[in-house]
SERO-4910 file (N, C-alpha, C, O; in steps of 0.05 Angstrom, whole numbers):
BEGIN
 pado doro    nc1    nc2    nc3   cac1   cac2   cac3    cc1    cc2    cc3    oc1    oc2    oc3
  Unk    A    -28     15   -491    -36     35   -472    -11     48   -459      9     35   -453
  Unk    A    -11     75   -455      9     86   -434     13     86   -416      3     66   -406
  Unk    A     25     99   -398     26     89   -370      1    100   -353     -8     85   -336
  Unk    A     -8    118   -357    -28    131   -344    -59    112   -355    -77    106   -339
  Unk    A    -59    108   -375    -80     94   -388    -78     55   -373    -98     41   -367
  Unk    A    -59     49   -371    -54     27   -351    -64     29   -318    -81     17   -305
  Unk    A    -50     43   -313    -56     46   -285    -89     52   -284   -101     37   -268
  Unk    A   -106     70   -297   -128     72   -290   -146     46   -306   -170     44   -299
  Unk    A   -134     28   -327   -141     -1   -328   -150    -10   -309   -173    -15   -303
  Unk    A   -124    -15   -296   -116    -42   -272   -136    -28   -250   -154    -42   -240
  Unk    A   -134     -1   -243   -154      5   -222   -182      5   -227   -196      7   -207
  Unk    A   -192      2   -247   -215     -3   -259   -222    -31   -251   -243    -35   -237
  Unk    A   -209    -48   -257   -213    -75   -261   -216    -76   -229   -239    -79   -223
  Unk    A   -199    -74   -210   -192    -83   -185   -215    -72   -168   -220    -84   -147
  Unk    A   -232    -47   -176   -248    -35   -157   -268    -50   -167   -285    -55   -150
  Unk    A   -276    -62   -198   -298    -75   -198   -305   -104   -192   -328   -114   -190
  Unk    A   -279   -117   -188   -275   -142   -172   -279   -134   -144   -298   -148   -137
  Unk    A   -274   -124   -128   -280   -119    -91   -300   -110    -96   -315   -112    -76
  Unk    A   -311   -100   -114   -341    -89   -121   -359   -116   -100   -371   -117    -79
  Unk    A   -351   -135   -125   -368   -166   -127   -365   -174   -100   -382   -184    -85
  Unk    A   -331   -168    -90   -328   -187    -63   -347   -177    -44   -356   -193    -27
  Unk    A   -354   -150    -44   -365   -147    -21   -394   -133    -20   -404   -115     -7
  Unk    A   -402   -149    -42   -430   -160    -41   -441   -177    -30   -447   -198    -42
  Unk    A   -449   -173      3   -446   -196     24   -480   -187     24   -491   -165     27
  Unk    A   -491   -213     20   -516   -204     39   -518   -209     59   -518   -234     62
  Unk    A   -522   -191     92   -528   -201    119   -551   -186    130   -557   -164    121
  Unk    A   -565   -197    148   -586   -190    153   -586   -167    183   -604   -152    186
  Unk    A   -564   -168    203   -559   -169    227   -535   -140    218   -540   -116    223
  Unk    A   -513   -150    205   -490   -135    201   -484   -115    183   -461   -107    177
  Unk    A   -510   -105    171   -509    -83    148   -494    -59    149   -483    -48    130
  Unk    A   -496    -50    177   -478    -28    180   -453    -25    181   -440     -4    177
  Unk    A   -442    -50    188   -411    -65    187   -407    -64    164   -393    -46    156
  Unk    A   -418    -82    147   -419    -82    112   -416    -55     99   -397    -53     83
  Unk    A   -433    -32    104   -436    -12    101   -401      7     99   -387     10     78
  Unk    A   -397     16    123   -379     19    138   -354     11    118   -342     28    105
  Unk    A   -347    -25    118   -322    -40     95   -329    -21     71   -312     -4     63
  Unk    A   -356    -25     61   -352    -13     33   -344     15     28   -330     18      9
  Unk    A   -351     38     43   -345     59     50   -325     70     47   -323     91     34
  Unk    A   -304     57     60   -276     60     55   -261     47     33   -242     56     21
  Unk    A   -271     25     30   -264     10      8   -271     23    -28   -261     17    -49
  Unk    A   -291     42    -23   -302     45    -46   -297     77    -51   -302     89    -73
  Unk    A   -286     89    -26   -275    115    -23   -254    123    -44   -245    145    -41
  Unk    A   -245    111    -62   -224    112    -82   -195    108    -78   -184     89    -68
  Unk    A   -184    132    -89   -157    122    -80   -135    110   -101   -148     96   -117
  Unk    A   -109    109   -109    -90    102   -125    -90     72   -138    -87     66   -161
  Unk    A    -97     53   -112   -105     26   -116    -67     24   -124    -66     16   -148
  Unk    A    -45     26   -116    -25     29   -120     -7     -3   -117      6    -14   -135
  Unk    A    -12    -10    -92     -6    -43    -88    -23    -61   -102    -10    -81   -107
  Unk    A    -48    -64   -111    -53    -74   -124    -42    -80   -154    -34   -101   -164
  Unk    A    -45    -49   -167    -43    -47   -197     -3    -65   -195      5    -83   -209
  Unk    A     10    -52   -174     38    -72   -173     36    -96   -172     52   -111   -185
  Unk    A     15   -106   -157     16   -137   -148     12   -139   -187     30   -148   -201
  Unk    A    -16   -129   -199    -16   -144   -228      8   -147   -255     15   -164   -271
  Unk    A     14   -121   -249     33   -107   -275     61   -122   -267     80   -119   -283
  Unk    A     63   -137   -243     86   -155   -240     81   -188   -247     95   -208   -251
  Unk    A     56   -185   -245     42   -210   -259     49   -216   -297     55   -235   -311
  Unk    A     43   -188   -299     39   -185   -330     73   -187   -338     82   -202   -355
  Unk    A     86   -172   -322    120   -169   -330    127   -202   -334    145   -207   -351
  Unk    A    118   -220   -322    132   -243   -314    113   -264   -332    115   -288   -329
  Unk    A    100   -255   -347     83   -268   -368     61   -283   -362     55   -300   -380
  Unk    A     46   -282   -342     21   -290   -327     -1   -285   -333      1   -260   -334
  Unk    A    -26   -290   -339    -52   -288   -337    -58   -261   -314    -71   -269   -295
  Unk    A    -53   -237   -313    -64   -221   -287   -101   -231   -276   -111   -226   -253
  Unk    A   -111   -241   -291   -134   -249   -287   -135   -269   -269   -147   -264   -248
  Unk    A   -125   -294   -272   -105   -315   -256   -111   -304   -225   -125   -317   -209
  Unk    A    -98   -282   -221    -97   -277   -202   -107   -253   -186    -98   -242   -166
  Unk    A   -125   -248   -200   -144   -214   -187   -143   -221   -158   -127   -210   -143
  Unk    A   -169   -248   -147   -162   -242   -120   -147   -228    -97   -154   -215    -77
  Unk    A   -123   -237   -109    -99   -232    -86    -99   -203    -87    -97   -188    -67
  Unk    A   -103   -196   -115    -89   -159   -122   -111   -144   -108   -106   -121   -102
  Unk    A   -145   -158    -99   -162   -149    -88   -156   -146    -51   -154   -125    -38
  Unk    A   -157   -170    -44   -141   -181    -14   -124   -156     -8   -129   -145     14
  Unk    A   -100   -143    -26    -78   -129    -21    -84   -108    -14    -75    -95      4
  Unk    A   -107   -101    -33   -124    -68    -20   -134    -74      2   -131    -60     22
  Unk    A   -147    -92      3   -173    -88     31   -153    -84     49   -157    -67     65
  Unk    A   -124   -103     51   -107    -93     72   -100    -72     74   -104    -61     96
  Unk    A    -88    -58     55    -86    -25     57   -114    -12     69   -115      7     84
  Unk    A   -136    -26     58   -159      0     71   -157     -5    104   -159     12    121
  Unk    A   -153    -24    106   -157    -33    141   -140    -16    158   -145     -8    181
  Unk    A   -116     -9    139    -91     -1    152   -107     28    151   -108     36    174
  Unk    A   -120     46    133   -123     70    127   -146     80    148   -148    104    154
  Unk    A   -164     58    159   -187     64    171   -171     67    205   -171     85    221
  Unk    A   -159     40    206   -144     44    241   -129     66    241   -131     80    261
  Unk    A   -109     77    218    -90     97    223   -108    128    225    -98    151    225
  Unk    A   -128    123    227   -140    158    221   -170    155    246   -191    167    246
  Unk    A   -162    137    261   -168    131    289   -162    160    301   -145    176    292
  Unk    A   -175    164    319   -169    189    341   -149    170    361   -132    185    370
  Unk    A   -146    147    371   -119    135    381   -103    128    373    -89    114    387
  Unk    A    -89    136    338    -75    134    315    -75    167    315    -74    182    335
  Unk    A    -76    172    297    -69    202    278    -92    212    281    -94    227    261
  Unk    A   -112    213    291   -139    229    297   -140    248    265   -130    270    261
  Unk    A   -152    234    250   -154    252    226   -183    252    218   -196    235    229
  Unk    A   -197    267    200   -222    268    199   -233    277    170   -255    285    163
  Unk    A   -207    274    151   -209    266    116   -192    248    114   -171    242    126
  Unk    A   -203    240     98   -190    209     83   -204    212     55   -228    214     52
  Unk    A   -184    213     33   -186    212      3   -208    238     -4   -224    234    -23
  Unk    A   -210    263     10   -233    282      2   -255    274     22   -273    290     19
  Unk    A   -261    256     39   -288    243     44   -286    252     77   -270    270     82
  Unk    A   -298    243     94   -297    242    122   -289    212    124   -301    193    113
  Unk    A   -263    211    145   -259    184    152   -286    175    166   -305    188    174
  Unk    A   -279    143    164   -298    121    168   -311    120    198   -334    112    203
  Unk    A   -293    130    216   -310    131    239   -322    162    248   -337    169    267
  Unk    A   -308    178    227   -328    206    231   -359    202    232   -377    210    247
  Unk    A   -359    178    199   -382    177    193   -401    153    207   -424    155    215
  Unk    A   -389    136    209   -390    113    224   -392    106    257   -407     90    268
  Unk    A   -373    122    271   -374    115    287   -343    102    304   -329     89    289
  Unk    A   -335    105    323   -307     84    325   -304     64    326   -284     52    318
  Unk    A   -331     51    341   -334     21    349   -328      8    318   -310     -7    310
  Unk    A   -351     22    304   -358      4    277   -333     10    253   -334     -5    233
  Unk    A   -308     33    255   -299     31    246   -275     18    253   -258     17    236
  Unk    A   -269      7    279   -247    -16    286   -263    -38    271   -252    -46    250
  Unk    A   -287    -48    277   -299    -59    257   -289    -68    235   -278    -89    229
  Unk    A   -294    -54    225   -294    -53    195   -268    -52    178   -266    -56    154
  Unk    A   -241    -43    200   -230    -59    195   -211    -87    205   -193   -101    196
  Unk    A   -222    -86    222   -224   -118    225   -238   -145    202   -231   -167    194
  Unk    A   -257   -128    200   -271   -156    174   -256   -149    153   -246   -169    142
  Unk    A   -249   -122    139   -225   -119    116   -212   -141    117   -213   -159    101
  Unk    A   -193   -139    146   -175   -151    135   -172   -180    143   -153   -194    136
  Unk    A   -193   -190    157   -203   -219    153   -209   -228    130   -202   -251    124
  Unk    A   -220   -215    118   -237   -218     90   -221   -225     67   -223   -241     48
  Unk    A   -197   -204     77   -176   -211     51   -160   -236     55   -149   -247     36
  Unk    A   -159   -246     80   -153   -275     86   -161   -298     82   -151   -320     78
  Unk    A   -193   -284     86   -210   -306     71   -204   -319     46   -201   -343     39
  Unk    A   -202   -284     29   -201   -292      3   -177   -305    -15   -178   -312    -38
  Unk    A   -152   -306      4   -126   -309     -2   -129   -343      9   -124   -358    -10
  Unk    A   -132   -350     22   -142   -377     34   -146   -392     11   -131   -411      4
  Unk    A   -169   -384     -5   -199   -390    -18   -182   -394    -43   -188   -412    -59
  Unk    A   -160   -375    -49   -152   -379    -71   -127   -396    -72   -119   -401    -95
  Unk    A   -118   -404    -59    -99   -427    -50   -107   -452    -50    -96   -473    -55
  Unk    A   -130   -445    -41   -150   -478    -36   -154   -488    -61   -150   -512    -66
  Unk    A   -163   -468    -83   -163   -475   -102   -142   -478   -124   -146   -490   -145
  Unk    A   -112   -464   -116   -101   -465   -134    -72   -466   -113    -58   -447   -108
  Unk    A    -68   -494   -103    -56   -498    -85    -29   -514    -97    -27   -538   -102
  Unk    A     -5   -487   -102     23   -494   -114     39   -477    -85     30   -460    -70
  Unk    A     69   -493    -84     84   -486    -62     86   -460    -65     75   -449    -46
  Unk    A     96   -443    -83     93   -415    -93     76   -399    -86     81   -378    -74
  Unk    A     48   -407    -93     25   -397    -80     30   -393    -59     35   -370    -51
  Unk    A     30   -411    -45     31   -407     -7     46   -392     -2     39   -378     17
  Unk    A     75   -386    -17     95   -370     -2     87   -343     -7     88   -324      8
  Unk    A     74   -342    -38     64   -307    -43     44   -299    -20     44   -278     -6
  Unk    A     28   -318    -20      2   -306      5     13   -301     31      4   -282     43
  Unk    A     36   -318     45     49   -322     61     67   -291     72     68   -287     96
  Unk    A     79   -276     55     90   -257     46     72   -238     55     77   -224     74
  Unk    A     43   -236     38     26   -217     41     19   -211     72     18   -191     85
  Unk    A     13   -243     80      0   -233    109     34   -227    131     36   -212    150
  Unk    A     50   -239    122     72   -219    141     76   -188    139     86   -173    157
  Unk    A     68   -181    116     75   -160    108     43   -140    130     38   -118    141
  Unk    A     38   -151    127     15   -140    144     18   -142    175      6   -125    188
  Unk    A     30   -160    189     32   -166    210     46   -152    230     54   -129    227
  Unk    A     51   -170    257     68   -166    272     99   -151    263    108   -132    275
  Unk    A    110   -162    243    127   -157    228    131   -151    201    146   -158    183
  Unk    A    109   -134    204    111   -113    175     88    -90    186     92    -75    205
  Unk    A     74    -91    178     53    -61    179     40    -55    207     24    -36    206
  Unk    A     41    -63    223     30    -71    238     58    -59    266     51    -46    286
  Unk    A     80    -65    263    100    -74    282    110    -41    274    114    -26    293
  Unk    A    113    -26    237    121     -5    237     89     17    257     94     32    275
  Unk    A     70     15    250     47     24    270     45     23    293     27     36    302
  Unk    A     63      9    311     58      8    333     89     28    346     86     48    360
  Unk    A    114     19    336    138     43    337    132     62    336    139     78    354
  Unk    A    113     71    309    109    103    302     87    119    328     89    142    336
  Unk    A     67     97    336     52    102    361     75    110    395     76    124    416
  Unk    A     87     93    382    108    102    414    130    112    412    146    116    430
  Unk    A    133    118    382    154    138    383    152    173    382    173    186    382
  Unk    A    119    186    381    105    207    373    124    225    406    132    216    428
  Unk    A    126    250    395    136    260    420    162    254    433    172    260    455
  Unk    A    173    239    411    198    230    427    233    232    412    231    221    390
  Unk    A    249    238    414    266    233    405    282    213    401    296    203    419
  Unk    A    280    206    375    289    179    362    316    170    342    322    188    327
  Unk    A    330    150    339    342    148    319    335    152    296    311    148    291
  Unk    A    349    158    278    348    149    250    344    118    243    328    114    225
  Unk    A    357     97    255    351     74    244    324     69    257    311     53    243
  Unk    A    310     78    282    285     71    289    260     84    274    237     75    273
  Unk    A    273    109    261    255    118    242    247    102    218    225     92    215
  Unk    A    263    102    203    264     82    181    265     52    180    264     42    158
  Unk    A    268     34    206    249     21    205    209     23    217    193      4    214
  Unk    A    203     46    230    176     51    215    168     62    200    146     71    204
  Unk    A    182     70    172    173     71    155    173     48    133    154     42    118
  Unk    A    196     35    134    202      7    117    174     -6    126    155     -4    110
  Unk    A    168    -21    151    145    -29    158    118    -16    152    101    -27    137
  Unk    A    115      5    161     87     24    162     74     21    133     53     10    125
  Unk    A     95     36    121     90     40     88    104     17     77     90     -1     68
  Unk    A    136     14     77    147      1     58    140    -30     54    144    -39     32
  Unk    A    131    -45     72    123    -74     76    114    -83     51    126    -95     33
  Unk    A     81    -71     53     65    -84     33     68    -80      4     62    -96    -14
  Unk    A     80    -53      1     81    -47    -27    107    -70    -33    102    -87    -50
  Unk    A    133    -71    -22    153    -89    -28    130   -119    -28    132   -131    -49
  Unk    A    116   -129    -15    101   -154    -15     84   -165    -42     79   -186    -54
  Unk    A     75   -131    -43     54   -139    -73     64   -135    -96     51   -128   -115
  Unk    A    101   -139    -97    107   -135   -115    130   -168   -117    140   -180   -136
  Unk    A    130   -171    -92    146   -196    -94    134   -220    -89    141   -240   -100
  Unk    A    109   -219    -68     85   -242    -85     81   -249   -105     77   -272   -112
  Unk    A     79   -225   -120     77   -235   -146     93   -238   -163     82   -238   -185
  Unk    A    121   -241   -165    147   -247   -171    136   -279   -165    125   -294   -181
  Unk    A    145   -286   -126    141   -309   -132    112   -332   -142    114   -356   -149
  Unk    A     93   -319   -140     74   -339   -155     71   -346   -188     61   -364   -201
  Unk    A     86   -318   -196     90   -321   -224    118   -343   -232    128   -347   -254
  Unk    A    123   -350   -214    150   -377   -216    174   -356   -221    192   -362   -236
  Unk    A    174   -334   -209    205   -321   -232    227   -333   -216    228   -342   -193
  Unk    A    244   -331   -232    271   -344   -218    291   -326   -204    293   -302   -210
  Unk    A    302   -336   -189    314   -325   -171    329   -289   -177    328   -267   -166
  Unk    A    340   -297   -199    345   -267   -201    330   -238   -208    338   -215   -205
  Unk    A    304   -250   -220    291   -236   -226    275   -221   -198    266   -198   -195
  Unk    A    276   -250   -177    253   -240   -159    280   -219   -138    271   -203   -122
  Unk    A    302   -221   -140    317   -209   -122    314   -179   -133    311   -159   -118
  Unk    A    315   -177   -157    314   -151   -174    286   -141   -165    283   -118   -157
  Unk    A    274   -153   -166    239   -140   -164    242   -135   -133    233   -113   -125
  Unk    A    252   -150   -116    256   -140    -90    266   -123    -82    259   -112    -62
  Unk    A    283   -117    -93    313    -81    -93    294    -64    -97    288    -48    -79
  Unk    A    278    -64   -127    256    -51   -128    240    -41   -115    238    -17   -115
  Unk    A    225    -58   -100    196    -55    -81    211    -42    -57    196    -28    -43
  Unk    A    238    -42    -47    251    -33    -28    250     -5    -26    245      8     -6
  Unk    A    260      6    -58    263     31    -60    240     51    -64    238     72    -52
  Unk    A    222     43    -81    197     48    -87    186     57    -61    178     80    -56
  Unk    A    185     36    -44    167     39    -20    177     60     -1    162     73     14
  Unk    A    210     66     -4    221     88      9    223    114     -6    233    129     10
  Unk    A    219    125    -26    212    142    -46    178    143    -47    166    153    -66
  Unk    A    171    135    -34    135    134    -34    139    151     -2    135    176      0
  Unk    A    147    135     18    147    148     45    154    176     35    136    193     32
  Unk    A    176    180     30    193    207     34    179    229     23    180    252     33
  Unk    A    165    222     -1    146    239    -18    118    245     -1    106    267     -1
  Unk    A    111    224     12     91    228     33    101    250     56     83    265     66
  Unk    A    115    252     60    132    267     91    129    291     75    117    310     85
  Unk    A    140    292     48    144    321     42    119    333     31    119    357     30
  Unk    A     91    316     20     64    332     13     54    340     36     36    357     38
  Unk    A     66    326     56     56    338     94     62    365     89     46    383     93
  Unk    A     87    369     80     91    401     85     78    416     67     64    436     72
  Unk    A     84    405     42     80    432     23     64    420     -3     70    425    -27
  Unk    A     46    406      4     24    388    -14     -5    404     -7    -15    414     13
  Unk    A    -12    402    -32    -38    425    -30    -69    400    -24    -75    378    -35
  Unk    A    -83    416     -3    -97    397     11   -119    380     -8   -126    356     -9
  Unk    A   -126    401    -19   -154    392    -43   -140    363    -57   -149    339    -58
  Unk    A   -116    376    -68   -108    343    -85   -100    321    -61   -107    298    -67
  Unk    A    -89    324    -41    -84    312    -27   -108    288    -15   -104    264    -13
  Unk    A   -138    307     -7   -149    288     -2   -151    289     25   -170    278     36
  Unk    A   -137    297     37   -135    297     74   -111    329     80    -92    341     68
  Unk    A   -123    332    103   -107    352    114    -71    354    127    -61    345    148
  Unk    A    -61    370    103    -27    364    117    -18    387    138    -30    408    143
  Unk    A      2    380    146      7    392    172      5    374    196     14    382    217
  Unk    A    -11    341    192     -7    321    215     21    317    223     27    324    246
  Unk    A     33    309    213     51    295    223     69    317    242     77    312    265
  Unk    A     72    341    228     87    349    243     72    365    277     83    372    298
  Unk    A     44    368    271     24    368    291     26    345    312     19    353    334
  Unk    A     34    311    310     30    299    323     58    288    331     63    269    346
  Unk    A     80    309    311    108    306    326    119    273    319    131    259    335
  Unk    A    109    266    287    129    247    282    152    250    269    161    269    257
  Unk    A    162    226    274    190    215    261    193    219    227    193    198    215
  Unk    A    196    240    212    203    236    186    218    249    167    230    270    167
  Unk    A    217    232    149    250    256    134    258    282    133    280    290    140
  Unk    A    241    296    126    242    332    131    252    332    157    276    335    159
  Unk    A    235    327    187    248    323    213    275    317    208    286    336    218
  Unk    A    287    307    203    320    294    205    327    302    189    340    322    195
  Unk    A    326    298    166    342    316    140    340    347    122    355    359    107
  Unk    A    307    351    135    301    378    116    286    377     97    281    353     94
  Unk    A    281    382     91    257    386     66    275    388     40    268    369     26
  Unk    A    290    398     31    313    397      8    326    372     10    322    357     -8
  Unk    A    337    365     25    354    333     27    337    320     19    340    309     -3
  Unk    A    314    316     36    298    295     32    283    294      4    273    274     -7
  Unk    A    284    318     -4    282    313    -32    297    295    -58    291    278    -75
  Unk    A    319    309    -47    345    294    -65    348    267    -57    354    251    -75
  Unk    A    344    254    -22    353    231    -27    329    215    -39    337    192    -45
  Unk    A    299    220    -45    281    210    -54    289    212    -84    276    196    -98
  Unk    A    300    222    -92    306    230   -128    321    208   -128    315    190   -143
  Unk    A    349    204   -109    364    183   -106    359    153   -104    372    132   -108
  Unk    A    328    161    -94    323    126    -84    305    121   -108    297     98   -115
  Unk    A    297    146   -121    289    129   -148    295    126   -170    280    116   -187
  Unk    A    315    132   -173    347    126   -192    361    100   -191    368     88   -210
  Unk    A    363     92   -167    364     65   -145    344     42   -159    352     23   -171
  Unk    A    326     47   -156    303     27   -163    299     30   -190    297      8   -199
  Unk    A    297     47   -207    311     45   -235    336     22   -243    335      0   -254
  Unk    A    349     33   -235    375     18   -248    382    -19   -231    398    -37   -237
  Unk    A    358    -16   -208    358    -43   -202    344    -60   -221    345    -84   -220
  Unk    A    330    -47   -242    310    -70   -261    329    -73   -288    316    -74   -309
  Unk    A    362    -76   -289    370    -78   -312    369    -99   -316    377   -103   -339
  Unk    A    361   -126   -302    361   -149   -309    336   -150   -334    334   -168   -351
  Unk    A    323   -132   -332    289   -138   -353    305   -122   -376    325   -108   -373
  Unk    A    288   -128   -406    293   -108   -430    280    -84   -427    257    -90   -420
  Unk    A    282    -58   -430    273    -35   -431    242    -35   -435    226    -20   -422
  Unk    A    235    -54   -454    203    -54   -465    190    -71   -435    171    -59   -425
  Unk    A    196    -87   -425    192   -102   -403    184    -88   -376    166    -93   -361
  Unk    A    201    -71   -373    203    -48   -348    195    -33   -358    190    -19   -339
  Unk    A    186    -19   -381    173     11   -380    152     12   -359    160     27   -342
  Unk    A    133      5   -355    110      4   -335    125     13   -308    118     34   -298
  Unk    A    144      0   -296    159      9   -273    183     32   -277    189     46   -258
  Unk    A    192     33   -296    207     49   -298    195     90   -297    206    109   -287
  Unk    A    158     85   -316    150    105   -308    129    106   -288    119    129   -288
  Unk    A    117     90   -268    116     82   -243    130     98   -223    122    115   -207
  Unk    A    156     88   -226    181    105   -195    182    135   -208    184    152   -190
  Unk    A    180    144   -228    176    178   -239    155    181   -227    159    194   -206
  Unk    A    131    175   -231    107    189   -222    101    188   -190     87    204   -178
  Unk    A    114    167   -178    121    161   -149    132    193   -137    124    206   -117
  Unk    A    147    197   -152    168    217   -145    148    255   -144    147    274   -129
  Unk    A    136    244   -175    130    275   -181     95    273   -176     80    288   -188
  Unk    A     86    256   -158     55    250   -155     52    281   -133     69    289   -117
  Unk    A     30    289   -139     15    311   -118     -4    299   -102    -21    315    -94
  Unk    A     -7    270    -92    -32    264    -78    -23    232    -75    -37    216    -63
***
């Protein structure tokens, strides 16, 4: 398969596994249920996931082995996608083409909803430890939920909240973006480094990687704000600079920030020389389409 024929594999597979997960029957909470699936089922790149597998597969693993987790990794992203498009977040009112979750929903039910997301994916990361309980394991799941936390997604969300309106550093910028965005994608790519046993140098390489990636993902995000056409986009641009954040264009321009995103994915290229060419193709045309994606 090619690269494009992969990626919509892996997202195939991953939407029909959370399919199953959240086939909850409740009698009381349907609209909660409702609500999770909503957003969850809203579509979308499935981008941390298909990484968490295709680093599975690089490192010679069963990706099957380990769907759970690559499932868990989204619901965290959706949780993150439903609080961030909050009217006390980024007050936004598309998400993926659709009406965000509390347009349709409601606000109560969409803090909700994601709240059980991203319990759910704890659940399920738990569940799969319990069952398949190696030191490795623990540290990949371990990874995931920092990466979500206080000190990862969570810690860059709360900066970017109190930095709106304000004039900021450069280094305070870019660490909320490393956090906001860059956390999890570097997590679901080095979780699964370490559960797949790779050895040390491999997982440092895959980490340089997920570093750059995740900052060539931001910067490309900053710049479809400006000049990204809305239909492919999926949501309306022009926020950020409407709610007066912190991001590359702001500080560098819209041309710089171009080039240093070309830069940072040249960077993350030439960090995977440890793999053979046939090994990295998947990532190698990954950080291209990172770069040249419209949505």
């Amino acid at each position: 398969m090619n690269f494009k024929e992969l990626m919509e594999f892996d997202k195939q597979i991953v939407e029909k596994y959370m399919d199953e997960l959240l086939s909850i029957n409740v009698i009381y909470e349907k609209k909660l249920i409702e609500s999770m699936k909503y957003s969850v089922q809203a579509g979308g790149k499935r981008l941390r996931p298909i990484l968490f597998l295709e680093t599975i597969k690089l490192l010679n693993k069963n990706p099957f082995d380990f769907i759970e987790i690559a499932c868990a990794i989204e619901m965290i992203h959706t949780y993150s996608l439903i609080h961030d498009d909050l009217p006390a977040m980024d007050n936004d009112s598309l998400r993926r083409g659709k009406p965000t979750n509390h347009v349709v929903f409601g606000e109560a039910t969409a803090i909700l909803a994601g709240d059980g997301l991203l319990n759910l994916a704890h659940e399920i990361m738990i569940a799969f430890v319990s069952k398949k309980l190696t030191k490795n394991n623990i540290n990949g799941i371990n990874i995931i939920s920092k990466a979500a936390g206080i000190n990862g997604m969570i810690a860059g969300q709360a900066v970017d909240i109190e930095s709106e309106g304000k004039s900021i550093d450069i280094d305070t910028m870019k660490f909320i973006h490393s956090n906001k965005t860059g956390a999890l994608i570097e997590a679901s790519i080095v979780a699964a480094a370490i559960m797949s046993d790779a050895d040390d140098t491999r997982i440092a390489a895959l980490k340089t990687y997920a570093k750059y990636i995740g900052l060539a993902f931001q910067i490309t995000d900053d710049i479809l704000d400006i000049e990204g056409n809305e239909a492919e986009l999926g949501k309306k641009i022009g926020s950020d600079e409407l709610n007066d954040k912190a991001t590359y264009p702001k500080y560098f321009g819209l041309e710089k920030s171009k080039e240093y995103a070309k830069n940072t994915i040249t960077n993350a290229i030439e960090s995977l020389n440890v793999f053979e060419p046939r090994e990295k193709a998947f990532f190698v045309d990954l950080a291209d389409y990172i770069i040249c994606r419209k949505k």
